[in-house]
C-alpha positions as CSV (number, residue, x, y, z in Angstrom):
1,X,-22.8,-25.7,-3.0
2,X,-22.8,-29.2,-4.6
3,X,-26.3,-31.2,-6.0
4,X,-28.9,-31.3,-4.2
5,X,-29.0,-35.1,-3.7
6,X,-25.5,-34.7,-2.0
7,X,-27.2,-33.1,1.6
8,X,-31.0,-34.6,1.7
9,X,-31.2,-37.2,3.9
10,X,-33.8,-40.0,5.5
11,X,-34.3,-39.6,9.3
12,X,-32.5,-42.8,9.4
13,X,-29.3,-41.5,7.6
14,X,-28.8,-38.5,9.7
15,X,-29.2,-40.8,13.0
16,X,-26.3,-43.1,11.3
17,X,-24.1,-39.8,10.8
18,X,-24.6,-38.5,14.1
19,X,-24.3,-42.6,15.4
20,X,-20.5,-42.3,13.3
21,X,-19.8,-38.9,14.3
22,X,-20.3,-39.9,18.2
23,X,-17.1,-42.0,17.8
24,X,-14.7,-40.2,16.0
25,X,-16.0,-36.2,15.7
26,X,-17.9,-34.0,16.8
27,X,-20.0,-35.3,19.3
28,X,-17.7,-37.5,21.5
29,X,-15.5,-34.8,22.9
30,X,-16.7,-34.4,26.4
31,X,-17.3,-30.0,26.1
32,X,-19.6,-30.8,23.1
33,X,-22.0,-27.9,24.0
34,X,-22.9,-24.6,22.6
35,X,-22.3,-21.7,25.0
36,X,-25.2,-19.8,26.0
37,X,-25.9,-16.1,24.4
38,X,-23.0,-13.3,25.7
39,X,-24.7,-11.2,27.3
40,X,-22.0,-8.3,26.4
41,X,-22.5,-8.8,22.7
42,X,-25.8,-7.3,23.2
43,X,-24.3,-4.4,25.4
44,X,-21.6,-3.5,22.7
45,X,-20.5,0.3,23.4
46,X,-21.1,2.9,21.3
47,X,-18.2,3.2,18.6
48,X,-16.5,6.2,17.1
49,X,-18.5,7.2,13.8
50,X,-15.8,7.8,10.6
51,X,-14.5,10.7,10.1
52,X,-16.3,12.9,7.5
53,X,-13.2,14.5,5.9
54,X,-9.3,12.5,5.6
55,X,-7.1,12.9,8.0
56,X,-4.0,11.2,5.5
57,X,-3.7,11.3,2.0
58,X,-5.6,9.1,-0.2
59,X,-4.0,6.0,-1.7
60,X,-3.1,6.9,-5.2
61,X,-4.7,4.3,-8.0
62,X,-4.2,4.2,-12.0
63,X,-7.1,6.8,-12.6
64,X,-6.3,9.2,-9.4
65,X,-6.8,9.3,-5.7
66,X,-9.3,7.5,-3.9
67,X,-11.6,9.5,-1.9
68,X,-12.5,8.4,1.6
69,X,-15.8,7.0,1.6
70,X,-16.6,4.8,5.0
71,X,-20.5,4.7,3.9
72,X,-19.6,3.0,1.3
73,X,-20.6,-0.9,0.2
74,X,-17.8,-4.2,1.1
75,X,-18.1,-7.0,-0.7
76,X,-18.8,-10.3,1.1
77,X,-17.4,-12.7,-1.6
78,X,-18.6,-16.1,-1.4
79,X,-16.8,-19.4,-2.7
80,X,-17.9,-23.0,-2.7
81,X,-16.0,-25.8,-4.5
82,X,-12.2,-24.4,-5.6
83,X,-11.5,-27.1,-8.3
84,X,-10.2,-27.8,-12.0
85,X,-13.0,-26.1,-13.6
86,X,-15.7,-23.6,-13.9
87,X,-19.0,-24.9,-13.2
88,X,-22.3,-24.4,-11.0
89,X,-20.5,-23.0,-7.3
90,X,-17.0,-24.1,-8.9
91,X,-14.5,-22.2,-9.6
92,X,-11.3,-23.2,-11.3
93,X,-7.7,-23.0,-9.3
94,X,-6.4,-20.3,-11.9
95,X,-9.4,-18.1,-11.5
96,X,-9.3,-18.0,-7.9
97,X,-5.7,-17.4,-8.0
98,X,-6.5,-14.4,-10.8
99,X,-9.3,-13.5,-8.2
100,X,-6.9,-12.6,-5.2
101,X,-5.1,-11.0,-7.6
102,X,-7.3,-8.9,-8.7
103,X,-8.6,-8.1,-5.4
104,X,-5.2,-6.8,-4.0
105,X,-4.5,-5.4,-7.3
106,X,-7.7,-3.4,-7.2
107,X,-7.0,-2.3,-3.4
108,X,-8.8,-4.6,-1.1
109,X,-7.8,-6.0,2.0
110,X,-9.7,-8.9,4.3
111,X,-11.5,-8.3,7.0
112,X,-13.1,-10.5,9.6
113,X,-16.9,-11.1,10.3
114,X,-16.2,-9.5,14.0
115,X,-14.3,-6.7,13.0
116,X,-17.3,-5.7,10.5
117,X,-20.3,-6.2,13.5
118,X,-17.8,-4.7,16.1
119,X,-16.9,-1.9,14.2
120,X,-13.3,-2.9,14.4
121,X,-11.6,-2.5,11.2
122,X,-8.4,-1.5,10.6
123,X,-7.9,-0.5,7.3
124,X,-5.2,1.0,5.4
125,X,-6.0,4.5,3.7
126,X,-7.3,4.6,0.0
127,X,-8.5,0.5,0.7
128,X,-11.5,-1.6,1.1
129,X,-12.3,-4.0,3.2
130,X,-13.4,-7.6,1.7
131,X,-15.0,-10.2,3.4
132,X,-14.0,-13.6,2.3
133,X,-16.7,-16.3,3.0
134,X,-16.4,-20.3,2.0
135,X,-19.4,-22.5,1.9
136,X,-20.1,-26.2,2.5
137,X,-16.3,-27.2,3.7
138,X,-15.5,-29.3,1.2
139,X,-12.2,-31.0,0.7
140,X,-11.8,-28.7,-2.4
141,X,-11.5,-25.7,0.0
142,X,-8.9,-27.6,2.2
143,X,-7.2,-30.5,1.8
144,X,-3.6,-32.4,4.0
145,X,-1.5,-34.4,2.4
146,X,1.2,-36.4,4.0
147,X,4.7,-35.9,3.6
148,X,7.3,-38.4,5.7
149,X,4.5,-38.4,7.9
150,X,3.5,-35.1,8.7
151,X,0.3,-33.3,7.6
152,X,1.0,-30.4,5.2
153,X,-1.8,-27.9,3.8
154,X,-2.1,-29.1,0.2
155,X,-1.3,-25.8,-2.0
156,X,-4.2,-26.8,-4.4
157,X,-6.8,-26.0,-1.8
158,X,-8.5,-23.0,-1.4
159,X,-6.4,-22.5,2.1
160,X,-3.4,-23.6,0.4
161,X,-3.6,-20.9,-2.5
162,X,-5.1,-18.2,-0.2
163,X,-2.3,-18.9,2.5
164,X,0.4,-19.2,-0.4
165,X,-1.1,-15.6,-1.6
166,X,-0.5,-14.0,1.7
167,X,2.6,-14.9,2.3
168,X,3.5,-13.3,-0.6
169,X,1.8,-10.3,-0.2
170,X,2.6,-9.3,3.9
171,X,0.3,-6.6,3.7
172,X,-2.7,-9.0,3.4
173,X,-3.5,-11.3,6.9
174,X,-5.2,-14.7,7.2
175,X,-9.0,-13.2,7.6
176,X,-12.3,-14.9,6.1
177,X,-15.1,-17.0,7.3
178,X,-15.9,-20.4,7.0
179,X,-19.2,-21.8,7.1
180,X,-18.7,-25.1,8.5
181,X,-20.6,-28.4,7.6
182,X,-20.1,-31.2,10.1
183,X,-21.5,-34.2,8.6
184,X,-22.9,-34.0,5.0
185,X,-21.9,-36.4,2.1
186,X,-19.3,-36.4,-0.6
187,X,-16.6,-35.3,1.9
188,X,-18.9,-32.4,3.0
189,X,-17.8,-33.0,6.6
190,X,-15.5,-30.2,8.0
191,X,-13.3,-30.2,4.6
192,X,-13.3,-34.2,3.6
193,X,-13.3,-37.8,5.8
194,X,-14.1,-41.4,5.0
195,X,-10.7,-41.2,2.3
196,X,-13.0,-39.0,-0.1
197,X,-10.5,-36.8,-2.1
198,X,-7.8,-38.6,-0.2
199,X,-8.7,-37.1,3.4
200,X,-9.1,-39.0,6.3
201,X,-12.2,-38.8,9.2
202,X,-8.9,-38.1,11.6
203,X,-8.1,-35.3,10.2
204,X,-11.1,-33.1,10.0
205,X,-10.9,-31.1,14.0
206,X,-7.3,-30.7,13.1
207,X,-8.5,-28.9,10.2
208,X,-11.1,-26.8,12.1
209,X,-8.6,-25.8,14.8
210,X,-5.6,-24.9,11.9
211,X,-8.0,-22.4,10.7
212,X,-9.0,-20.4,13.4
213,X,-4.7,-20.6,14.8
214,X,-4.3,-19.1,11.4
215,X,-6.6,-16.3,12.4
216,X,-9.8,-17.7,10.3
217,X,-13.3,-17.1,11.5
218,X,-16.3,-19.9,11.8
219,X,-19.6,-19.6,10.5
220,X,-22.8,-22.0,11.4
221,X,-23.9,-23.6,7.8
222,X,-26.8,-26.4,9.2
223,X,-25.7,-30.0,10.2
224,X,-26.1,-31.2,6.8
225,X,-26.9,-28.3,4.6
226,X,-30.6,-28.8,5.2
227,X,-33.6,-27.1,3.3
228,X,-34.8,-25.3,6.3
229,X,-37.9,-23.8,4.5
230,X,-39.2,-27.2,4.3
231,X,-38.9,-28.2,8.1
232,X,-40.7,-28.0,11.5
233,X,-39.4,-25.7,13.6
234,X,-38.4,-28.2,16.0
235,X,-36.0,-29.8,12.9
236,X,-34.5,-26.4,12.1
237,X,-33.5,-26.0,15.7
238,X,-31.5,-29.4,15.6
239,X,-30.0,-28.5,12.6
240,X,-28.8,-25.2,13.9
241,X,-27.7,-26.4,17.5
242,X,-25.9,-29.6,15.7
243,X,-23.8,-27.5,13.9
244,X,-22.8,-25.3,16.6
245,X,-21.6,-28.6,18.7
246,X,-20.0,-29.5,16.0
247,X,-18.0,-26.7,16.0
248,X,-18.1,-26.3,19.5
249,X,-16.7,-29.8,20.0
250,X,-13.5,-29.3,17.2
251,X,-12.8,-25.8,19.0
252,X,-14.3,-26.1,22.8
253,X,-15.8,-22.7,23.6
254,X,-16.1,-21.3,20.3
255,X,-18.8,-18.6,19.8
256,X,-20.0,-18.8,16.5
257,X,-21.1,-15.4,15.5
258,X,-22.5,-15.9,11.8
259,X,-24.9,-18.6,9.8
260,X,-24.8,-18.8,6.3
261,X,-28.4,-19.9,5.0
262,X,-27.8,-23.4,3.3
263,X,-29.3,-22.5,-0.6
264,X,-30.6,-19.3,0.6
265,X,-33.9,-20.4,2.4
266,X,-35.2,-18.9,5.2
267,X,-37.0,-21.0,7.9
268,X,-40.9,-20.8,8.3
269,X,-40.0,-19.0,11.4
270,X,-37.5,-16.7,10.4
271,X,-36.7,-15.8,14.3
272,X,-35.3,-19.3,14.3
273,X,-32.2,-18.3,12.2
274,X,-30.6,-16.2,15.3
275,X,-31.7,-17.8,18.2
276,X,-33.0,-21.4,19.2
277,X,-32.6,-24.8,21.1
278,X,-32.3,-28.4,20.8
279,X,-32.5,-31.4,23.7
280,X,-29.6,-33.4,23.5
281,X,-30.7,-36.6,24.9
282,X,-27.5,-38.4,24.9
283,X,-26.2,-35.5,26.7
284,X,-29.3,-34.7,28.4
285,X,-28.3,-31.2,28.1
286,X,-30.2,-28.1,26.4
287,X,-28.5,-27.1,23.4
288,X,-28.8,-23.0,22.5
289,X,-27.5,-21.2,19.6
290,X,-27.0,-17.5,18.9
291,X,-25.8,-15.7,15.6
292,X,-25.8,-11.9,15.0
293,X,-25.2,-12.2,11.5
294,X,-27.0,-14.0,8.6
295,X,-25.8,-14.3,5.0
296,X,-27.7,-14.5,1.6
297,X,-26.8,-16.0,-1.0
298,X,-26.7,-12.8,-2.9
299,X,-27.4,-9.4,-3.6
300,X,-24.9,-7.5,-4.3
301,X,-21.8,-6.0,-2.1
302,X,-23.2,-5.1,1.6
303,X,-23.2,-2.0,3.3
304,X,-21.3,-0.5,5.5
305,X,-21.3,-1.2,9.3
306,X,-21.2,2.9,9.6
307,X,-23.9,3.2,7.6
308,X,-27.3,3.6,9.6
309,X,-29.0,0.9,7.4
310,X,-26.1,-1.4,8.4
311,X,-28.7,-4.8,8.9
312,X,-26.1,-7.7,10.0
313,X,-29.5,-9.8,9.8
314,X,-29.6,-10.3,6.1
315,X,-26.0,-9.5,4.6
316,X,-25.9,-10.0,1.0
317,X,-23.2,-11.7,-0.9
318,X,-21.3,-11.8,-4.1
319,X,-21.5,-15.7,-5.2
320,X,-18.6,-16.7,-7.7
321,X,-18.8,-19.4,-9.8
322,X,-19.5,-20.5,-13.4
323,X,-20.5,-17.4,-15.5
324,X,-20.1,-14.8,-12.9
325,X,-17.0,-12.6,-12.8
326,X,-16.1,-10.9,-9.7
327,X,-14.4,-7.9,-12.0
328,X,-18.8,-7.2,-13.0
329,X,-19.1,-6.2,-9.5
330,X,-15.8,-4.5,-8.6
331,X,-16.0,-2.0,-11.5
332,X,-19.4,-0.9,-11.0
333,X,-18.1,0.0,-6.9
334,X,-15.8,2.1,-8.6
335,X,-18.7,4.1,-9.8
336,X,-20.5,6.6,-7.8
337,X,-24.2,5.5,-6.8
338,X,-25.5,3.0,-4.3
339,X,-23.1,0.8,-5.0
340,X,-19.9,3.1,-4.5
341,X,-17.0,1.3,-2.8
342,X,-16.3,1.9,0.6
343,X,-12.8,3.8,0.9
344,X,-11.1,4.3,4.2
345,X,-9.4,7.2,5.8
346,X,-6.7,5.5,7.6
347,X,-7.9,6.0,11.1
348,X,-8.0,2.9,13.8
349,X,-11.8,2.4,14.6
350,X,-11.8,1.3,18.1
351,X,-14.5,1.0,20.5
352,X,-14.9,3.2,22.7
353,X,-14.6,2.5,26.5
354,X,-17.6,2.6,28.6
């Protein structure tokens, strides 16, 4: 999350973003809309609880087997800028390298957003399930670079590292979230534009579209990383439904399932977070937004989706950046108490068939 000054805006600024987006991005391509609310999201079947006892044997690790525990707490890891040094929500290349590493080392493997709210997750015995989530799309996080004129992911990104990292380790899949930022400053805009960091405004839908072909989730971050606390209602609503088009317009049909709140602010009218409108006047169309899931800026590692208390409505994260060290966190899940790791049994979670 950079400095403050890099996302507030005038009234008049955000009308000459959207005025520059119009002709290039987000808001020219002719299926700009947000689709209405799924009605089957909200009729999910029941799912298959966890087994109470191991059906396999439990993955061995230096200090013994691992116990099956699918009540216990995932971490939802959260990254901002990926770039030479530590600093406020940077991290340095090398430590996010040494952080996958320590991840796979210490048994964890990614997960989706819509495996975790589905109940979906597929999970090797003895492991844990990790939810990688990226804020403010900076170029930082992904950057091209042209070689004989063909775009290649820049293996000093964040994607380039992570994507680098999995090939290298098969039993790990492309799976994280994204929480997408279509016109903010200082290259803030879907992962850079304007030639900031060297990325063009071209590039930015290819981006967006490489991601989720990789097998990448999206997540709604605001238009332009707005202080919601401090806005009307009917501001919040725009911010929310903007950033679904823009979405919407990079990767037509989309449903955005997740919103990560921009500095962890709530809105006045906390309802507005998961559902809400906008008039598109251009358009002339009525813009609606949905999201089942809404992430904090911390709290520790989240709970379960098995566990009763499961709220997908406030899911706490585990920010990395200057002083914070992910190992703090990972060694006290290895601990029993409320904050014991979750530890699968091996068995397919499926849901079940009405």
């Amino acid at each position: 999350m950079p400095h403050r000054s890099i996302f507030m805006k005038t009234a008049g600024t955000v009308a000459l973003v959207a005025s520059a987006l119009l002709s290039t991005t987000a808001y020219a391509h002719p299926r700009a809309i947000v689709r209405l609310e799924r009605s089957d999201r909200a009729t999910t079947p029941p799912v298959t609880p966890p087994k109470a006892q191991p059906t396999k044997t439990p993955a061995a690790t230096p200090t013994g087997p691992r116990v099956p525990n699918e009540l216990g707490r995932i971490p939802i890891v959260e990254w901002h800028q990926v770039v030479a040094a530590d600093g406020t929500y940077k991290v340095s290349r090398e430590r996010f390298r040494a952080e996958l590493r320590e991840l796979h080392a210490r048994g964890y493997v990614p997960v989706n957003l819509s495996e975790m709210l589905d109940k979906t997750m597929d999970i090797p015995t003895g492991k844990t399930p990790v939810l990688f989530t990226f804020d403010d799309a900076s170029p930082s996080q992904f950057r091209y670079i042209e070689r004989n004129g063909t775009l290649v992911v820049d293996p000093t990104s964040a994607v380039g590292m992570l994507l680098d990292f999995i090939k290298g380790h098969p039993d790990w899949k492309p799976k994280g979230l994204f929480c997408m930022l279509p016109a903010a400053e200082a290259g803030h805009a879907f992962f850079g534009d304007k030639g900031i960091d060297g990325q063009k405004t071209a590039w930015r839908f290819k981006k967006v579209q490489f991601l989720v072909s990789q097998g990448f989730e999206l997540c709604n971050h605001t238009l332009w990383h707005a202080k919601l606390s401090k806005y009307s209602d009917a501001v919040v609503q725009e911010q929310l439904a903007r950033g679904a088009m823009g979405i919407d317009s990079a990767v037509p049909g989309y449903t955005v399932r997740g919103f990560a709140l921009p500095y962890g602010l709530w809105p006045k009218n906390r309802a507005l977070a998961f559902n809400g409108s906008w008039y598109d006047k251009k358009s002339k169309r009525n813009v609606r937004y949905h999201h089942e899931a809404v992430f904090e800026v911390s709290g520790g590692p989240a709970r379960s989706p098995y566990d009763p208390a499961f709220n997908p409505k406030s899911l706490p994260r585990v920010p990395l950046q200057g002083g914070t060290k992910l190992s703090t966190t990972l060694d006290q899940m290895d601990k029993p108490g409320k904050w014991a790791r979750y530890v699968s049994d091996g068995n397919p979670k499926t849901v079940a068939k009405p």
